[in-house]
C-alpha positions in Angstrom: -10.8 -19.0 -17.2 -8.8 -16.7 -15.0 -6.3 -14.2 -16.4 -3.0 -13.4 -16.1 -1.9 -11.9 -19.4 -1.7 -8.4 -18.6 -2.6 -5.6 -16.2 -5.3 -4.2 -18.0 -8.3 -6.8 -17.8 -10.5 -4.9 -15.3 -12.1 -1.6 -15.2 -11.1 0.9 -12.7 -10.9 1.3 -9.0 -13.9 1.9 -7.3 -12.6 5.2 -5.6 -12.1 6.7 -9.2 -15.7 5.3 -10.4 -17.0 7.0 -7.7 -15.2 10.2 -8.4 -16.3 9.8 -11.6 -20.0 9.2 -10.5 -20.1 12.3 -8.1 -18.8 14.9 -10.4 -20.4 13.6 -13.6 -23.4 16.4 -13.2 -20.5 19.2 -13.3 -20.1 21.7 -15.9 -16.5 22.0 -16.2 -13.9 23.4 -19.4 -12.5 20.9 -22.1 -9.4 19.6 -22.9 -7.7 19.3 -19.7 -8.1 23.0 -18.9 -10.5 22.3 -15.6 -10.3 21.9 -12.1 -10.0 18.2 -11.9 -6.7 18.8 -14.0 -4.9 21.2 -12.5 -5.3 20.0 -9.2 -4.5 16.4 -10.1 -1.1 18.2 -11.9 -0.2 20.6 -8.3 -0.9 17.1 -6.6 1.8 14.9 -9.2 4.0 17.6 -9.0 4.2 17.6 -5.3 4.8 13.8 -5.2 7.6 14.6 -7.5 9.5 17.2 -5.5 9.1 19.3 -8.4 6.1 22.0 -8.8 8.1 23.7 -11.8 7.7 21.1 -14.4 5.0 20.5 -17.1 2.3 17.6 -16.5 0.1 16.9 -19.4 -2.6 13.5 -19.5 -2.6 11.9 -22.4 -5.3 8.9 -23.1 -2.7 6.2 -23.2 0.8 4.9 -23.7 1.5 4.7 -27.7 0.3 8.1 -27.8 2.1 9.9 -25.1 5.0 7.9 -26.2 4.6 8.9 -30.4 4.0 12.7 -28.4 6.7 12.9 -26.7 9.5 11.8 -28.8 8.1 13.4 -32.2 8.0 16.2 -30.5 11.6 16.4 -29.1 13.6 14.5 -32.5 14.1 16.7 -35.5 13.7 14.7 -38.7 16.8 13.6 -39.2 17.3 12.0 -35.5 16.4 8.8 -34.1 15.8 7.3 -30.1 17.9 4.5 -28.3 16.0 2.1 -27.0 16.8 -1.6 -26.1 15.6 -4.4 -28.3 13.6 -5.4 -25.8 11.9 -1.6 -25.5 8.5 -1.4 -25.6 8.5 1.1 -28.6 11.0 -1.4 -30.4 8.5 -4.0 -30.2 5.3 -3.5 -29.4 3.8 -0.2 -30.5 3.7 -1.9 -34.2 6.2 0.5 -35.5 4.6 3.7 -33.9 7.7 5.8 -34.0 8.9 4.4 -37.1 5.6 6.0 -38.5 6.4 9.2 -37.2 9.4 9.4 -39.5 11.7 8.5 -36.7 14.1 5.5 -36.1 15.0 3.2 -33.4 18.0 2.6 -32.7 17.9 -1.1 -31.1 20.6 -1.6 -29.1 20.5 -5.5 -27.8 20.4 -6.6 -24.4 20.1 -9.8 -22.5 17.9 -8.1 -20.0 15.8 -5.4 -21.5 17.8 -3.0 -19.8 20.3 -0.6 -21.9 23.7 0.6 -20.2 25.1 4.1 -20.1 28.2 2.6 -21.5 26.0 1.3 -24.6 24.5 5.0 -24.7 28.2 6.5 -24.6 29.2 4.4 -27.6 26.5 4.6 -30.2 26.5 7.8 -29.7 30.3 8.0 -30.1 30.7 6.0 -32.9 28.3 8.0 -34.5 29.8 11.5 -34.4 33.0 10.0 -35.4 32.2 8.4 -38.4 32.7 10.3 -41.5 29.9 9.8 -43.6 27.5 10.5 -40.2 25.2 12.3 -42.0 23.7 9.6 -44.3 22.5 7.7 -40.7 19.9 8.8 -38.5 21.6 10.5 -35.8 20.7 9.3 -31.8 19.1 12.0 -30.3 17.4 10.8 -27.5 17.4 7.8 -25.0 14.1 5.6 -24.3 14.0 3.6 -21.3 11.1 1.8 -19.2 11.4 1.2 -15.5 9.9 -1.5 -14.7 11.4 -2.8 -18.5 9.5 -5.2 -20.4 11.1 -7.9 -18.7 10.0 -7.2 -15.6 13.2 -5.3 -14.1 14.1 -2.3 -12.5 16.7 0.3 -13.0 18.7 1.0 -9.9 19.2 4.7 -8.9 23.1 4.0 -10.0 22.1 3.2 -13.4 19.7 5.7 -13.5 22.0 8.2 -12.6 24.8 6.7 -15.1 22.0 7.0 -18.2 21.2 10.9 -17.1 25.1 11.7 -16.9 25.6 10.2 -20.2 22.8 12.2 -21.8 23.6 15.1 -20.0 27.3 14.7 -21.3 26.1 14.4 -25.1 23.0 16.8 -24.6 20.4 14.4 -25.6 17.4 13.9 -23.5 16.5 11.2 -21.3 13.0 9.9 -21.2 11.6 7.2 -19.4 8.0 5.1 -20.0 6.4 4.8 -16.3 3.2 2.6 -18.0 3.8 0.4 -14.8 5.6 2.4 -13.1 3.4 2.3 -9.6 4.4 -1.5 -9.9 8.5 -0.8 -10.3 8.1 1.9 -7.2 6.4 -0.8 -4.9 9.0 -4.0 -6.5 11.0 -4.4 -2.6 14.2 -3.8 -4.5 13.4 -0.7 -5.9 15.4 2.3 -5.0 14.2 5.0 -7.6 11.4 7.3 -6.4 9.4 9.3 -8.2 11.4 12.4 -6.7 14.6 10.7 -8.2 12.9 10.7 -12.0 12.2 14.3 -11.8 15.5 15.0 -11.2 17.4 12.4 -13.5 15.2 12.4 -16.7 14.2 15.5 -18.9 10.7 13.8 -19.5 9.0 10.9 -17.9 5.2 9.9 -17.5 3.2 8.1 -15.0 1.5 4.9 -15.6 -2.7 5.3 -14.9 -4.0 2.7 -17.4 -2.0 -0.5 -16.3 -2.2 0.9 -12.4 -5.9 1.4 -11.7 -7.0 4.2 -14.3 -9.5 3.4 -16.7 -7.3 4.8 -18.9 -4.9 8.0 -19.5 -1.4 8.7 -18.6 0.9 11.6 -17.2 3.2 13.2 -18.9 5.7 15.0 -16.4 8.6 17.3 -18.9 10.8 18.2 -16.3 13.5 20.1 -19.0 12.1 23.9 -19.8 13.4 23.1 -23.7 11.0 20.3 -24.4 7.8 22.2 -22.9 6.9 24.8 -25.6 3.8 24.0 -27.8 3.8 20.6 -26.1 -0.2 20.6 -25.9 0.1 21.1 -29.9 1.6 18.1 -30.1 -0.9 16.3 -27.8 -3.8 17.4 -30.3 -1.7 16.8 -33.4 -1.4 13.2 -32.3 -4.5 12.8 -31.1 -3.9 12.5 -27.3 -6.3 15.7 -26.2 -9.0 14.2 -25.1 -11.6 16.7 -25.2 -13.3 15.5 -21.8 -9.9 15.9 -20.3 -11.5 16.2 -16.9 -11.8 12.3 -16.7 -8.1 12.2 -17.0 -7.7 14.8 -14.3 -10.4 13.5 -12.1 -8.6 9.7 -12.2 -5.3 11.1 -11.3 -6.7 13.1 -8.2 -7.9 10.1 -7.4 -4.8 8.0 -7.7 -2.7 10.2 -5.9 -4.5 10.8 -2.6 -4.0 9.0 0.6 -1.5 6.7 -1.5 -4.1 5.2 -3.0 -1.4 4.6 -6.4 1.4 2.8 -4.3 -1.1 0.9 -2.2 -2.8 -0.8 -4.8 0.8 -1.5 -7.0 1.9 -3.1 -3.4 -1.0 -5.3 -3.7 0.2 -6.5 -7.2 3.6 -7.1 -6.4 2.6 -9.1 -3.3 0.8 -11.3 -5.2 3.4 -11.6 -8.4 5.8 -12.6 -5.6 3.3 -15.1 -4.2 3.2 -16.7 -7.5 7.1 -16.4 -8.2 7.4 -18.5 -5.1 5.2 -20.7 -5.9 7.1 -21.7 -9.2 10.0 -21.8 -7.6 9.3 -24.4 -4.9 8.0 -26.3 -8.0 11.6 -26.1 -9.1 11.1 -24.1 -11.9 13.4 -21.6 -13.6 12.8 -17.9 -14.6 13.8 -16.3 -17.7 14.2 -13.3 -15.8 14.7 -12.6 -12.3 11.7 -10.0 -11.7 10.3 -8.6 -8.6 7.8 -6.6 -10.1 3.9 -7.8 -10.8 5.3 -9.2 -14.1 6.5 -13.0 -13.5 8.4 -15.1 -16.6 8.8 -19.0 -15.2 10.0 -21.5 -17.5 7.8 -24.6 -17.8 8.3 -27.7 -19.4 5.6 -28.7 -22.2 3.0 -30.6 -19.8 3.2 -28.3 -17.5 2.6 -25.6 -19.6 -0.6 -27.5 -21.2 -2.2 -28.1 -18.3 -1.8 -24.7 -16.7 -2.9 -23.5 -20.3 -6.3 -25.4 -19.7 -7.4 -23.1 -16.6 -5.3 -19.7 -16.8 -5.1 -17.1 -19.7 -1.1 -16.0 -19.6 1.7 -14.8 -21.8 3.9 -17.2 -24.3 7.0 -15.3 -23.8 9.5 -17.5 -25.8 9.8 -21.2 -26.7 13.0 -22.7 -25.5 15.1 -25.6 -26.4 13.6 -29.2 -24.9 10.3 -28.4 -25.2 10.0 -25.8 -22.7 8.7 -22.4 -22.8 9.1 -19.1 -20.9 5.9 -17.8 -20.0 4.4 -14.6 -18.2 2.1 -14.4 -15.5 0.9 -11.0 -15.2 -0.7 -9.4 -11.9 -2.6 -6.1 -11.5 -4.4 -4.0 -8.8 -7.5 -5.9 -9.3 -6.1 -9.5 -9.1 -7.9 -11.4 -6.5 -6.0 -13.1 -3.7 -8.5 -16.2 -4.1 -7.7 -16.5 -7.4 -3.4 -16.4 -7.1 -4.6 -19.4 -4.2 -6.2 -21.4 -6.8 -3.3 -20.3 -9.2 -0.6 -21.7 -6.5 -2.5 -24.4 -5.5 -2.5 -26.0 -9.2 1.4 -24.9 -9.7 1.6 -27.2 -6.7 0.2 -29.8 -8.0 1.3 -29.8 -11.6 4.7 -29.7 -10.9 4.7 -32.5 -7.8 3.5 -34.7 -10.8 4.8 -33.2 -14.0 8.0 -31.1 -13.0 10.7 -33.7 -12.7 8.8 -36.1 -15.7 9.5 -36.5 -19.8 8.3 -33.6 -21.3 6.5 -35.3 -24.1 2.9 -35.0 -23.0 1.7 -38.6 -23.7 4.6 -40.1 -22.1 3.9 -38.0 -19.3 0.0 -38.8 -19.5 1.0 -42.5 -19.2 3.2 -42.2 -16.4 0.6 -40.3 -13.9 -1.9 -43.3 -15.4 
């Protein structure tokens, strides 16, 4: 069975298990106070543009996400996020365990608008009886989304005016965000989030790390006692150096864009190859996330050599499905991938969708 459900089925790459290897023998500090850490944090915060703000690992993505907005919401506030959002639907109710809500504002898309932004936030602070709501505080965003998109630098820039206007933070989940920065219609840079958002973090356990995140908090009023949150949550990992020593790795010679580029190459190669089958998309990605629509047989026979994603069942009998590549995904195996999508839909992609129907037909 070859996978396609997510970008986290492999280990590491081999540069950072090598790292790993050749400095396992040194005596360093704990808890991210080491070498490995603060050089991997100079190193981010030159790729940023920005050597002023805060860079903190964290061991992985519900936790620097349950960090980072506990720590910024008083108890009475809440976080936008769209319906869609990762911490709206699948961090099993993280923040909402925290004592926080989410405000879930639909989307067709995944992505939120700053018009959206303007007017929950509006209708809010002109209700009378605001104070028996939670009050939105904050603004969650993901680039690439859930669905596979990117936020343009316009949109971006709309969001952080908005924010900026009401005095609520922006914060944006980077868990794939190599893969968004190396999409070809990507025009948001890493420069570009340290200047739009007040806190962001950096994507290491969907992009090559083993594991571990980096927190970048780019606005001075969000930085105090920060790593007292990270231990309170239980995202201080106490061999911190394995966080620092991935990210060094990561972000030398370009090893983190190179390998997302790879990804994307081969998501692209496999959007293609849907489409010449004829197939349509639930959404229009150009990331290493891919969501074709298939029709039932189709989707059963595919089912019978691949691992992927069940996204949504549609009307007809077809279903919306993702196929999911990472830095690790072997060309040989997207070939074998296309060459089947080739063949499936010649037969199946224009014929009933009732499976036995369609099993008689090919007979």
């Amino acid at each position: 069975m070859i996978r396609f459900e997510c970008d986290y089925a492999e280990g590491a790459h081999p540069r950072i298990l090598e790292a790993l290897l050749k400095t396992n023998r040194e005596q360093t500090s704990g808890y991210g106070e080491d070498i490995f850490c603060e050089t991997a944090k100079k190193i981010i915060g030159l790729a940023c543009g920005n050597s002023d703000m805060d860079v903190h690992f964290l061991v992985g993505g519900t936790q620097a996400n349950i960090t980072v907005i506990s720590s910024i919401l008083r108890p009475h506030q809440a976080v936008i996020s769209a319906d869609k959002g990762h911490i709206a639907e699948h961090e099993t109710g993280a923040i909402e365990a925290t004592g926080h809500k989410v405000i879930a504002l639909p989307t067709e898309d995944g992505k939120i608008t700053a018009k959206q932004v303007r007017q929950v936030v509006m209708e809010h602070f002109t209700d009378a009886s605001q104070e028996h709501m939670p009050q939105p505080a904050m603004v969650y965003i993901s680039h690439p989304t859930e669905t596979g998109l990117l936020y343009t630098k316009q949109e971006l820039t709309e969001l952080s005016t908005v924010c900026r206007e009401r005095k609520i933070p922006l914060y944006l989940d980077g868990a794939r965000l190599g893969y968004g920065l190396a999409a070809p219609k990507n025009d948001v840079f890493m420069a570009d989030l340290a200047k739009l958002c007040d806190v962001f973090y950096i994507g290491g356990t969907k992009v090559g790390a083993m594991f571990g995140e980096a927190v970048c908090i780019v606005n001075d009023k969000y930085k105090e006692d920060f790593r007292y949150h990270i231990k309170q949550r239980g995202g201080l990992l106490s061999k911190g150096r394995f966080l620092g020593i991935q990210f060094d790795t990561l972000f030398r010679d370009g090893l983190y864009l190179e390998i997302s580029k790879t990804a994307v190459e081969q998501a692209l190669r496999i959007k293609e190859a849907f489409k010449n089958g004829g197939c349509d998309f639930l959404y229009d990605s150009y990331t290493n996330q891919q969501f074709p629509i298939l029709n039932r047989v189709v989707y059963s026979e595919l089912s019978k050599l691949y691992s992927f994603s069940t996204w949504k069942k549609l009307e007809g009998e077809r279903f919306a499905v993702r196929f999911v590549t990472s830095w690790a995904t072997r060309e040989e195996n997207v070939d074998t991938l296309i060459s089947d999508i080739k063949r499936l839909c010649k037969i199946y992609g224009d014929r009933p969708t009732n499976y036995e129907e369609a099993e008689t037909e090919e007979n």
